[in-house]
C-alpha positions as CSV (number, residue, x, y, z in Angstrom):
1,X,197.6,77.0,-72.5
2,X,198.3,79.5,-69.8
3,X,195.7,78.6,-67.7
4,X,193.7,75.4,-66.8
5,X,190.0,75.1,-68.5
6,X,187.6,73.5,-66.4
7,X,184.8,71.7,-68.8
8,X,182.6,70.9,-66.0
9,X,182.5,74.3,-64.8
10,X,178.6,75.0,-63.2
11,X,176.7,77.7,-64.0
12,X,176.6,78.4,-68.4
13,X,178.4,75.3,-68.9
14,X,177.6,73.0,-66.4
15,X,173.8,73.3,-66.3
16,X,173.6,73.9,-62.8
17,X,172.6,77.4,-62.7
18,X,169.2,78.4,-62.3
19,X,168.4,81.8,-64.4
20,X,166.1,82.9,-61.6
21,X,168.6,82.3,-58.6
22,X,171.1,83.8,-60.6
23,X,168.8,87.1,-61.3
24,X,167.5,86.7,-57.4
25,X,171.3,87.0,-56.9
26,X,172.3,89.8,-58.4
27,X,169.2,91.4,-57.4
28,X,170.6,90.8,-53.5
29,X,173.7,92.1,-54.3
30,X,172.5,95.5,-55.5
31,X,170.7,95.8,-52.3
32,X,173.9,94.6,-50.2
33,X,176.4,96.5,-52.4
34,X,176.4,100.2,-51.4
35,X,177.4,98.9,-47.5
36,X,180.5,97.6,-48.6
37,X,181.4,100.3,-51.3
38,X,183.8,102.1,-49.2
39,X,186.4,99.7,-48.6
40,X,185.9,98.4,-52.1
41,X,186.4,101.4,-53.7
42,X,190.1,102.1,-52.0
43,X,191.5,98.6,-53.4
44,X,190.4,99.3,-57.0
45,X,192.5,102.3,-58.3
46,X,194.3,101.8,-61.3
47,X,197.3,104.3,-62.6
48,X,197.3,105.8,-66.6
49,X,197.5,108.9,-67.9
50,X,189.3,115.3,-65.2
51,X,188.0,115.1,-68.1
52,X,186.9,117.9,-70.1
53,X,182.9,118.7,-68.2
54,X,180.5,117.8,-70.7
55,X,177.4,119.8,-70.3
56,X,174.4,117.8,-68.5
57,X,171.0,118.9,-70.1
58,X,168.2,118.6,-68.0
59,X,165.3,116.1,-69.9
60,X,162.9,116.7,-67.8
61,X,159.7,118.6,-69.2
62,X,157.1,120.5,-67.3
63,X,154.2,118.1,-65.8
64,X,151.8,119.4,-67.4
65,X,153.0,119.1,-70.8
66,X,154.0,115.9,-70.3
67,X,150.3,114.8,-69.4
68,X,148.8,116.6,-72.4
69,X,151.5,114.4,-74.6
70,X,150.6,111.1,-72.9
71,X,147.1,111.8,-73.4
72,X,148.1,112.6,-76.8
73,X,150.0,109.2,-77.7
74,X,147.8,106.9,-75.9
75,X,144.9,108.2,-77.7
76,X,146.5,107.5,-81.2
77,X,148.2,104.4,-80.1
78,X,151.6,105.2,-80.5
79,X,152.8,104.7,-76.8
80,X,155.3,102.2,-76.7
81,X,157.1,100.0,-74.2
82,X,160.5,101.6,-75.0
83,X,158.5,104.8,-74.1
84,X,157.6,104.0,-70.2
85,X,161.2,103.6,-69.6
86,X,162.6,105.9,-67.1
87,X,166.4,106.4,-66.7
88,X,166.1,104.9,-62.8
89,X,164.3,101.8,-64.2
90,X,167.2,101.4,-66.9
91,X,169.7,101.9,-64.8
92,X,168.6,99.5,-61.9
93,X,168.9,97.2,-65.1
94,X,172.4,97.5,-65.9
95,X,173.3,97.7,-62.2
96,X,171.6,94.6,-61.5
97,X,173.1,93.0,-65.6
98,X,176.8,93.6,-64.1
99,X,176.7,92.0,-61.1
100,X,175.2,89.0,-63.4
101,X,177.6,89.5,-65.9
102,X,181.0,89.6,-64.0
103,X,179.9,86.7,-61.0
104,X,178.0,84.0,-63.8
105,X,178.6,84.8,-67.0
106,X,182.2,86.6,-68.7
107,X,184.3,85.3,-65.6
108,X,183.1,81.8,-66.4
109,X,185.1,82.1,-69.8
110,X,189.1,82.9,-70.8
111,X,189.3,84.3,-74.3
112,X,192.1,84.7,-77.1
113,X,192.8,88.4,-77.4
114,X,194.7,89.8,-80.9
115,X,196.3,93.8,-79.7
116,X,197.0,95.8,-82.8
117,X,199.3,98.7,-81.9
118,X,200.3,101.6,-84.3
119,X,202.8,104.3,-83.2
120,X,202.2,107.3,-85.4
121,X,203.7,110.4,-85.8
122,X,202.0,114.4,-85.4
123,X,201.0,113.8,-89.3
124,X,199.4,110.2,-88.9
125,X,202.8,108.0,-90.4
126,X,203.3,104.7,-89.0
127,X,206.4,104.6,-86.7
128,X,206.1,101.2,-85.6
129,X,203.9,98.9,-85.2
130,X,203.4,95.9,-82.4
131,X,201.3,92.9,-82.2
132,X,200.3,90.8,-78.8
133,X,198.9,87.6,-78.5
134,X,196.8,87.2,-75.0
135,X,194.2,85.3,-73.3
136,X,192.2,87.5,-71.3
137,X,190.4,86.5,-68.2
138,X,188.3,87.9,-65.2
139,X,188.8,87.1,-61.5
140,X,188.3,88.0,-57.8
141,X,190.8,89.1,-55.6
142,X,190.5,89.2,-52.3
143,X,190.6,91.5,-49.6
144,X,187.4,92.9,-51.3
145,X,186.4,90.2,-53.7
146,X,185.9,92.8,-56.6
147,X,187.1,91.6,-60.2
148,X,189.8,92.0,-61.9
149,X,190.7,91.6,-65.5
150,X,194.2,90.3,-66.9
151,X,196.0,90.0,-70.2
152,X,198.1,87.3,-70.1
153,X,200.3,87.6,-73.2
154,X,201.4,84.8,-74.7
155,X,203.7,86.5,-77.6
156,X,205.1,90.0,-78.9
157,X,205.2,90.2,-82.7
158,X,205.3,86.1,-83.1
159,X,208.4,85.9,-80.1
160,X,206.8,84.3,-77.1
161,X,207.4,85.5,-74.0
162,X,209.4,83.4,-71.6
163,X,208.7,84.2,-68.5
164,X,205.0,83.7,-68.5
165,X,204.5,80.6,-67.0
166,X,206.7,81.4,-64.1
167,X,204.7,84.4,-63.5
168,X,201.6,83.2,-63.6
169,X,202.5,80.8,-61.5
170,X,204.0,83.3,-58.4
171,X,200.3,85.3,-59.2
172,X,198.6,82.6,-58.2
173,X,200.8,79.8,-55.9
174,X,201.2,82.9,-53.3
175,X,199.0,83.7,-50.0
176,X,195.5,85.4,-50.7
177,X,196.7,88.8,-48.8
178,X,199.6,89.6,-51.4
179,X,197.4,88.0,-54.7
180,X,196.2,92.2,-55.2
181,X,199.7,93.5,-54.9
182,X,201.4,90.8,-57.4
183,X,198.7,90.9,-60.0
184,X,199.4,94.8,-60.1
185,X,202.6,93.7,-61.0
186,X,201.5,91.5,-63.4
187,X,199.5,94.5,-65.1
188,X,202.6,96.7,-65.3
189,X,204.8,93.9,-66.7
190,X,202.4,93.0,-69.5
191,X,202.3,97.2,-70.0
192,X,205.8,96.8,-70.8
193,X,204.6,95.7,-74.3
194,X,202.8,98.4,-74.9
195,X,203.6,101.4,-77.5
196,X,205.2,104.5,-75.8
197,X,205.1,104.0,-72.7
198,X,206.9,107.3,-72.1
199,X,204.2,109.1,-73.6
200,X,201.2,107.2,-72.8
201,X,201.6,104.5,-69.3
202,X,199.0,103.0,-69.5
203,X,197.0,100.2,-67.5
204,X,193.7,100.0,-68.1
205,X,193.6,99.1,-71.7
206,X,191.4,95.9,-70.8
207,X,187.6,95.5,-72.5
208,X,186.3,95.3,-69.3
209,X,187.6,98.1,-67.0
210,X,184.5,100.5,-68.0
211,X,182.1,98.0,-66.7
212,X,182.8,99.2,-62.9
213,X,181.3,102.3,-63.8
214,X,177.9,100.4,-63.1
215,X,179.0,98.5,-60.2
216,X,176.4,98.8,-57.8
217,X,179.3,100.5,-55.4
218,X,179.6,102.9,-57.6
219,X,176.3,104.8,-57.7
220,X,176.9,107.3,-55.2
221,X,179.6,108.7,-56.9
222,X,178.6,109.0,-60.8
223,X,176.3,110.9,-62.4
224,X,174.0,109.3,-65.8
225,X,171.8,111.1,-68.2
226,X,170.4,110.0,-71.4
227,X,171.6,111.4,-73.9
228,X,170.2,109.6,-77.3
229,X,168.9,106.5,-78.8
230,X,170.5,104.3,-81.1
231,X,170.2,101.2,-83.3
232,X,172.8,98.6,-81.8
233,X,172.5,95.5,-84.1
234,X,169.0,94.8,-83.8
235,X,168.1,96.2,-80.5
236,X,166.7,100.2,-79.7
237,X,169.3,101.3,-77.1
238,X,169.5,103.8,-75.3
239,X,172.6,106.2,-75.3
240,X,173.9,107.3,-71.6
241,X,176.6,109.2,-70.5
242,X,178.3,109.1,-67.7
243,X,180.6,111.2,-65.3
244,X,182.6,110.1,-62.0
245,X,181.7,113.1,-60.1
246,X,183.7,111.9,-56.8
247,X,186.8,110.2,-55.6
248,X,188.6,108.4,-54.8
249,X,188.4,108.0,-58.7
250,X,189.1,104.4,-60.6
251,X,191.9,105.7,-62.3
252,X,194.7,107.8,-61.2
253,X,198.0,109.3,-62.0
254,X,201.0,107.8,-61.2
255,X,201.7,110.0,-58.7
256,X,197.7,109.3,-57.0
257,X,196.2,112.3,-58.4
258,X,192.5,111.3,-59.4
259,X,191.9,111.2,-62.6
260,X,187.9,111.2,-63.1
261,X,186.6,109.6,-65.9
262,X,183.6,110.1,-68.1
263,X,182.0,108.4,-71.8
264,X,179.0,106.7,-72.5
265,X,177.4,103.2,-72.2
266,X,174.6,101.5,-75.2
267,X,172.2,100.0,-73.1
268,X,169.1,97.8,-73.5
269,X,166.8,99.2,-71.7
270,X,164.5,96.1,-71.3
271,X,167.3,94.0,-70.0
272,X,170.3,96.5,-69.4
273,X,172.5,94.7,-71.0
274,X,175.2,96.8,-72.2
275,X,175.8,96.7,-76.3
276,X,178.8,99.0,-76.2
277,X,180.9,101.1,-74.0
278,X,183.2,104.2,-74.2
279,X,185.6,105.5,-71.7
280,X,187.3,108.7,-71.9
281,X,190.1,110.1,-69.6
282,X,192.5,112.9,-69.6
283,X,193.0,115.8,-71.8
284,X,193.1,118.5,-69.1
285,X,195.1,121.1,-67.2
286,X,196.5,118.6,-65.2
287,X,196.8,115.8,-67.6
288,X,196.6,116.5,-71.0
289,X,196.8,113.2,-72.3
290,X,194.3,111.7,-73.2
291,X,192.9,108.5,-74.0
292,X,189.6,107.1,-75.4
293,X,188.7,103.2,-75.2
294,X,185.4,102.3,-76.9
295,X,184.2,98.3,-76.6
296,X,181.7,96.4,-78.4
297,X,179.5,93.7,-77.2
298,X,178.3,90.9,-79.3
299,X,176.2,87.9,-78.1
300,X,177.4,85.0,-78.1
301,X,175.3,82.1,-79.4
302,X,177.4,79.1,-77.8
303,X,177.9,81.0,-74.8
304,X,174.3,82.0,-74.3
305,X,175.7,85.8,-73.5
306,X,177.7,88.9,-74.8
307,X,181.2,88.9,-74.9
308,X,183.2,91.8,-75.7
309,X,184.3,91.3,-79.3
310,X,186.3,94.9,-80.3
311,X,188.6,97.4,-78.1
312,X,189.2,100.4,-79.9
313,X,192.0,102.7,-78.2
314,X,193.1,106.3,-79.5
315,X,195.7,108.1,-77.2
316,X,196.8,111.7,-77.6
317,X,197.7,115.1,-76.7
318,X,195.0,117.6,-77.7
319,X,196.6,120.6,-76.4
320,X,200.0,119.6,-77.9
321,X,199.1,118.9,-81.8
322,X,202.7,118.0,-82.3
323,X,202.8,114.8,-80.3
324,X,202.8,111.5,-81.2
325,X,199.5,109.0,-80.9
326,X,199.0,105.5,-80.7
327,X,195.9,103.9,-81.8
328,X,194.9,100.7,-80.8
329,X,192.9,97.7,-81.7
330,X,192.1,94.5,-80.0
331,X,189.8,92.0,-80.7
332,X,188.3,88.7,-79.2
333,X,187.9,85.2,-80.0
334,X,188.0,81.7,-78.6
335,X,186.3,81.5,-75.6
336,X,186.7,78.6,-74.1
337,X,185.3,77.3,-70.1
338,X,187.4,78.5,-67.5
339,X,187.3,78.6,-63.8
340,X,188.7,81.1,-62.0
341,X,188.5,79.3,-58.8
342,X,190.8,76.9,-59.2
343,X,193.9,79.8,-60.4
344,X,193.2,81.9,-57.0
345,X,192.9,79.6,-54.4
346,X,196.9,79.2,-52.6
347,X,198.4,76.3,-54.5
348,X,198.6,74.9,-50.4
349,X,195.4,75.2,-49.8
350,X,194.0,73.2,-53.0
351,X,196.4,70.4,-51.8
352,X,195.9,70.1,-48.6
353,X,191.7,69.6,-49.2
């Protein structure tokens, strides 16, 4: 195991976690969010590879017409609940269904992650091909508390990799105020397995990296619009895009150009639970690579909550046909109780309590 399970773990597992406190919580950190955004925002850049401008259609309709349809719908009954959504209700949702989701429900959990990789050539032949075995976790890193997601891989085609314990254990034995710098480290050394990394670096290949998007800290600087509706397993959902509009961006080059980013999001509108996400970054003047990562969210009976279950990943060169791509595909399994806790606090500091 690369990292120690806690079975009595509160909150899903333990019992101990009241469903209203824990919405009355997240609720409280929507409101206190935006105050610290700013010094969050500086300590969560990530380096791959803004986007092509999508156009933004305006769905609004004149008042009036609007009325006379209302009036219209009501009087035949065919008014809905989906249809007194607006797109500030839903997206107060998902704000409010992240900060759930990453502080009591997906960072209470480590999971199994199998990486498909396929190197193809300009005319879609297989190269090579690559196979990781991970667990995949989410934790908080201090100065700024925000999460972070790791793959720790535990193998490359079947060969394990040495090293890893040792690793993990300098991530977390070392003081709080370096924790940031080394887990960086630990990102670009478990990149070192990917697929052409001359063509495509890459570091923010995790299932979980498009979820910041609807941090509450990020509001000021993105810009939604629905966009569609469409049937996600069972549930209506409705189909947003999304565009960072402002930096500094999430993702940059590696020389600390901003690299704005842009996709869509499957939401519930009810609850604003997110069904399935897409992320798309590059293919422009500056940096035409480009890359596409598309999750799906499944709930999870024993868990009592959606876990990501599929990463899809499709990296290219649009404006250079010729190139290479590498296509991706991840999937999830074996979540298991984990407490993230007891990895980050100093190894000292747990002894000396």
């Amino acid at each position: 195991m690369s990292v120690p399970l806690d079975e009595t773990n509160g909150g899903m597992f333990g019992g101990g976690f009241n469903r209203a406190a824990r919405l009355k919580r997240a609720s409280d950190a929507l409101e206190n969010a935006d105050a610290r955004a700013r010094r969050r925002i500086a300590h969560e850049r990530l380096t791959i590879v803004s986007l092509n401008d999508r156009h933004w259609v305006n769905v609004g309709a004149p008042i009036r017409l609007a009325l006379v349809m209302a009036a219209l719908l009501t009087r035949d009954g065919a008014v809905t609940r989906a249809d007194t959504h607006t797109l500030t209700d839903v997206m107060r949702r998902a704000h409010q269904y992240v900060v759930l989701y990453e502080d009591h429900e997906l960072s209470t959990v480590v999971a199994r992650e199998q990486y498909q990789q396929q190197w193809l050539d300009a005319q879609g032949h297989t190269k090579t091909e690559r196979t990781l075995t991970s667990d995949y976790l989410l934790f908080q890193l201090p100065p700024s508390e925000d999460w972070f997601g790791l793959r720790d891989v535990h193998d490359v085609d079947g060969t394990p990799v040495v090293d890893r314990t040792a690793r993990l254990n300098d991530l977390f034995g070392r003081p709080r105020d370096v924790q940031r710098d080394l887990a960086m480290e630990i990102m670009k050394e478990s990149a070192r397995f990917n697929l052409a990394p001359d063509l495509y670096f890459r570091t923010l290949n995790l299932p979980t990296f498009a979820l910041r998007f609807l941090r509450p800290s990020s509001r000021s600087r993105m810009k939604f619009a629905k966009v569609g509706e469409e049937q996600v397993e069972s549930t209506r959902s409705w189909v947003v895009e999304y565009h960072e509009t402002k930096g500094p961006t999430y993702v940059s080059t590696p020389d600390r150009h901003d690299l704005r980013a842009q996709g869509r999001f499957w939401i519930d509108p009810d609850t604003g639970a997110v069904m399935r996400s897409e992320m798309i970054v590059g293919g422009t003047r500056r940096t035409s690579a480009r890359v596409t990562i598309t999750v799906t969210y499944r709930h999870e009976p024993a868990l009592g909550f959606r876990v990501p279950i599929e990463m899809l990943e499709r990296y290219e060169n649009p404006r250079h046909r010729q190139d290479d791509v590498v296509v991706a595909r991840a999937t999830y399994a074996e979540f298991r109780p984990f407490n993230w806790r007891t990895l980050v606090l100093p190894r000292i500091e747990r002894e000396s309590r």
